[in-house]
C-alpha positions in Angstrom: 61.9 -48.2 117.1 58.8 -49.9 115.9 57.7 -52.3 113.0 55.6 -49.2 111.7 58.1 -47.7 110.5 59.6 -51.0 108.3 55.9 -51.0 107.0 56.4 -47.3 106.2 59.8 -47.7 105.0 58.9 -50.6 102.6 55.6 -49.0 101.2 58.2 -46.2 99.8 59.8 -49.0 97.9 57.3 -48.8 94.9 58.4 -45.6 94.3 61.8 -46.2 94.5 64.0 -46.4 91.4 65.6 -49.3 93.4 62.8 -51.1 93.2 62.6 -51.0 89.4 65.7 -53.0 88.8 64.1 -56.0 90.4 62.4 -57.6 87.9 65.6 -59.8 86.6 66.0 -61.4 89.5 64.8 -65.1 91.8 61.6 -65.1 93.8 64.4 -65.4 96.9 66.3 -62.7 95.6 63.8 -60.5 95.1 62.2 -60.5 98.3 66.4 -60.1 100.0 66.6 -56.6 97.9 63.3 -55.7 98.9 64.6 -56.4 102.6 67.9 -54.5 101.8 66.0 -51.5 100.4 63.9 -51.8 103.6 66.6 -51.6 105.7 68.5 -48.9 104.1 65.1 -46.9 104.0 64.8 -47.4 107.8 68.2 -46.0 108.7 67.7 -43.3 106.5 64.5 -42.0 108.2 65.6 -42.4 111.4 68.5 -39.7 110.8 66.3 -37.4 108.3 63.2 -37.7 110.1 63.9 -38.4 113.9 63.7 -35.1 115.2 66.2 -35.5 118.5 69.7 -36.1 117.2 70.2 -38.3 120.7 66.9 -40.4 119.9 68.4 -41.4 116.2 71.9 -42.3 117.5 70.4 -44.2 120.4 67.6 -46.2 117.4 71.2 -46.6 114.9 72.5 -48.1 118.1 69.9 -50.7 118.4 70.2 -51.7 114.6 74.1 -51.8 115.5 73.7 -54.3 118.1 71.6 -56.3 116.4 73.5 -57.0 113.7 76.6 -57.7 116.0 74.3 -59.9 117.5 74.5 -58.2 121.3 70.7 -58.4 121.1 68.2 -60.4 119.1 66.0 -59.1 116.6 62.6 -56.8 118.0 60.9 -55.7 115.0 59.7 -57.7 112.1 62.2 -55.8 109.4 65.3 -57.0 111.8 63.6 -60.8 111.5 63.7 -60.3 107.8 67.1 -59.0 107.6 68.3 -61.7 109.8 66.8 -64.1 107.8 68.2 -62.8 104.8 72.0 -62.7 106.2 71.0 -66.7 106.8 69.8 -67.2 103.4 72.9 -65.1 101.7 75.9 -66.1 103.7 78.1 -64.4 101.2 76.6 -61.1 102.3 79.2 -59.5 104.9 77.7 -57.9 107.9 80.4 -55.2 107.5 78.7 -53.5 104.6 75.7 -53.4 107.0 77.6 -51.7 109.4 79.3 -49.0 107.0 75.9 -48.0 105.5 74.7 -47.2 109.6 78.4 -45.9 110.2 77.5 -43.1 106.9 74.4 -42.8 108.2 75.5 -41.8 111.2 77.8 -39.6 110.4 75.1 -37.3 108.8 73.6 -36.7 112.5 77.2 -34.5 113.2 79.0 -34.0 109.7 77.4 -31.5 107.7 80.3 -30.3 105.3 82.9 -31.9 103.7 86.4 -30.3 103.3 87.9 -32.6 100.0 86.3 -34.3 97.2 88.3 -37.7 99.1 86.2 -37.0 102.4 83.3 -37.0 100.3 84.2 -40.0 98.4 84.4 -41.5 101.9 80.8 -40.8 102.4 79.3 -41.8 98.9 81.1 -45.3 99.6 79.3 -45.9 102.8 76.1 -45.2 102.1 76.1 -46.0 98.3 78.5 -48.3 97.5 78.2 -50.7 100.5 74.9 -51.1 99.0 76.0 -52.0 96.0 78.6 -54.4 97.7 75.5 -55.9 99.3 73.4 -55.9 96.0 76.2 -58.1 94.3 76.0 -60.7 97.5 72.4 -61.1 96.8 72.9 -61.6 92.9 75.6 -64.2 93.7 78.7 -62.0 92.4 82.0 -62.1 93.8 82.7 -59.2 95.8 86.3 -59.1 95.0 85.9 -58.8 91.5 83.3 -56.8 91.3 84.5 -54.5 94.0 85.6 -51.3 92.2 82.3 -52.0 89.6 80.9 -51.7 93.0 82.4 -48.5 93.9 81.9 -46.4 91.0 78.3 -47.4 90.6 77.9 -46.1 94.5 79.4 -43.2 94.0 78.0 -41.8 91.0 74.6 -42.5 92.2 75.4 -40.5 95.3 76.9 -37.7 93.5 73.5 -37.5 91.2 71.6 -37.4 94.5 73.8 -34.8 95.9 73.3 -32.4 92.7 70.0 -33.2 92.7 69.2 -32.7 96.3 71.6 -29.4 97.1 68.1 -27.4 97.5 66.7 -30.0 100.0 70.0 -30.7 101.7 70.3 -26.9 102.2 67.2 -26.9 104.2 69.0 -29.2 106.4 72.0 -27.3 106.8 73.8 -30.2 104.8 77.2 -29.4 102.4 77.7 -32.1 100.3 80.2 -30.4 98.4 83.6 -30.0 99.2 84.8 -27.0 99.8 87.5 -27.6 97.6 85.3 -27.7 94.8 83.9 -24.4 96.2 86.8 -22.7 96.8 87.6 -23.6 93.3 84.6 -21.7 91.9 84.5 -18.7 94.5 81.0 -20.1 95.3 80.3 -19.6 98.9 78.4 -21.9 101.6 75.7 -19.5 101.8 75.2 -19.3 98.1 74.5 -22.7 98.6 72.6 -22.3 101.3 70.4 -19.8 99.8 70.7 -20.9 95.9 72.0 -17.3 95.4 74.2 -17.6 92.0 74.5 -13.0 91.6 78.0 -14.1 90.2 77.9 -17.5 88.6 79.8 -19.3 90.4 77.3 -21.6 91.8 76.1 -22.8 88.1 80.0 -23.5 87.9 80.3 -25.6 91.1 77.1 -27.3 89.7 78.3 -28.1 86.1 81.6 -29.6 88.1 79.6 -31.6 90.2 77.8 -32.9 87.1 80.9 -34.0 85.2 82.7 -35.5 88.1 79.1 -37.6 88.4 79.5 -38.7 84.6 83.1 -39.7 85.3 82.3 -42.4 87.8 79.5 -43.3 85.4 82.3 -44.0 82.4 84.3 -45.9 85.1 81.6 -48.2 86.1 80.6 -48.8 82.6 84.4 -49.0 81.8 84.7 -51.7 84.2 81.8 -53.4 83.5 82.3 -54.2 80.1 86.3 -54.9 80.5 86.4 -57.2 83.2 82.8 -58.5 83.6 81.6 -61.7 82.3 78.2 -62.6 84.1 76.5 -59.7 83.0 72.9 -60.7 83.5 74.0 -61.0 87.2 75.1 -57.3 87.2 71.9 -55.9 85.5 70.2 -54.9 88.3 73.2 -52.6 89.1 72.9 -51.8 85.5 69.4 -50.7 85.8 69.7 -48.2 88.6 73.1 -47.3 87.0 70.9 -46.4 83.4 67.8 -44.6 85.6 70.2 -42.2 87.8 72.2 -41.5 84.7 68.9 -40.8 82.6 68.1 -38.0 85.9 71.6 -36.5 85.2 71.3 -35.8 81.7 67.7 -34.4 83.0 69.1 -32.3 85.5 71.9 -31.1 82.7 68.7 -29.7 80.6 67.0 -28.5 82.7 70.1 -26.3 83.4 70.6 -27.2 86.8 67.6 -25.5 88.0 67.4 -27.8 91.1 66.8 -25.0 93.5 63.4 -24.4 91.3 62.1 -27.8 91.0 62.5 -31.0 92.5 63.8 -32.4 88.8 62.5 -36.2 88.4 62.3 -38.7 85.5 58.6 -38.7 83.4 56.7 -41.8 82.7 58.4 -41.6 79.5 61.6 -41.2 80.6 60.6 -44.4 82.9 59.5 -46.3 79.8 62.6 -46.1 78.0 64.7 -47.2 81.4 62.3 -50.4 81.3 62.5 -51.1 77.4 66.6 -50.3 77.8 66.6 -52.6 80.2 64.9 -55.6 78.5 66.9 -54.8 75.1 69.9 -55.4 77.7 68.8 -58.6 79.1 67.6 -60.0 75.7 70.9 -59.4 74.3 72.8 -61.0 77.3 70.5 -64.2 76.8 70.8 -63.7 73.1 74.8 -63.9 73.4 74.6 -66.8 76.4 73.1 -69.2 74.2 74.9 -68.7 71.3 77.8 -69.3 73.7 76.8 -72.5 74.1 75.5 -73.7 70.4 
């Protein structure tokens, strides 16, 4: 595994949503996500775009050692992450691990059977990096811990909607077949985007609400038990952008098998004025708070 690919995988970064949630945060913080993001891009591409299945478990091994510390770090990403594990002792090697264990599990598990199997998934890949996010920002992870959970997993289940075309490609399920069975929509209607009797618009329109109930949870939660919310805005941010895309999926009438269905410039701009209106307010309430 090479340091090109850390280059490659943090050049994506600018055109990652992730990255536009950074722009609240520290000078120190700021570089850690970008080393986060990094990392979680690099695991990503070595199961999507290793072509031997053996070759990516053997390079998930590596990052696996490292970070139990059975080797030392090789490539300049694995420096960086090392020295940001140094520099945010609060943030638990463990949730590492669980992204690279859902990672993983991608290379040999391509459907899910229950919509709890699948919430499995979406917390290791999703929400673990959300548990991370909150380390980096200074939160405690026990009390933000569920925020941290239904932020992860509706983010995962808008990428799943959004990505059933690509995924398909793949030979990748996302969707339980519970929720399939539900519908009478079949794997290879899936497969093929074939909806002659409906069913798969139904499965999708399911999908979507299930999406926007995590969303109500995490903002739920957030405004119930959280106090620090400038802390939590990043979270916020990429909460308010994926969100945005599902309500754009929703009209466009799921047509995800047609396009690959992004957010505008526009849509974009509004995220980025939301989010200032947000953080103004916060500051607006802090210091009254004090007066």
């Amino acid at each position: 595994m090479s340091s090109k690919l850390s280059m490659q995988a943090r050049s994506k970064r600018k055109k990652s949503s992730f990255s536009r949630a950074f722009w609240v945060v520290n000078a120190q913080q700021f570089w850690a996500l970008e080393t986060l993001y990094a990392f979680c891009r690099e695991v990503d591409d070595i199961v999507d775009e290793t072509p031997n299945i053996h070759r990516a478990a053997k390079d998930l091994q590596v990052w696996e050692d490292f970070l139990l510390k059975k080797v030392p770090p090789n490539t300049e990403l694995q420096q960086d992450v090392a020295q940001m594990l140094l520099m945010f002792p609060q943030l638990k090697v463990a949730d590492l691990l669980w992204i690279i264990k859902g990672m993983r599990s991608d290379l040999h598990k391509h459907r899910y059977a229950s919509c709890q199997e699948l919430l499995n998934y979406c917390d290791s890949v999703a929400s673990a990096v959300g548990l991370a996010i909150l380390a980096i920002m200074g939160l405690n992870r026990e009390h933000y811990y569920d925020f941290a959970l239904a932020t992860g997993r509706a983010l995962q289940l808008t990428n799943i909607l959004r990505d059933l075309k690509e995924d398909a490609q793949r030979d990748r399920i996302y969707v339980p077949k519970e929720i399939l069975q539900a519908f009478g929509c079949h794997e290879q209607q899936v497969l093929s985007g074939d909806d002659h009797n409906g069913s798969l618009m139904k499965m999708m329109i399911r999908m979507d609400k299930w999406a926007q109930e995590e969303y109500e949870k995490s903002e739920r939660f957030l405004f119930e038990h959280i106090d620090d919310k400038v802390k939590s805005l990043p979270a916020q941010i990429m909460r308010k952008t994926y969100r945005c895309l599902l309500k754009k999926i929703r009209n466009k009438k799921y047509t995800v098998y047609t396009y690959k269905i992004k957010l505008s410039m526009l849509d974009k701009m509004y995220v980025l004025m939301w989010s200032v209106w947000r953080y103004c307010s916060y500051q607006v309430k802090r210091y009254w708070a004090k007066a």
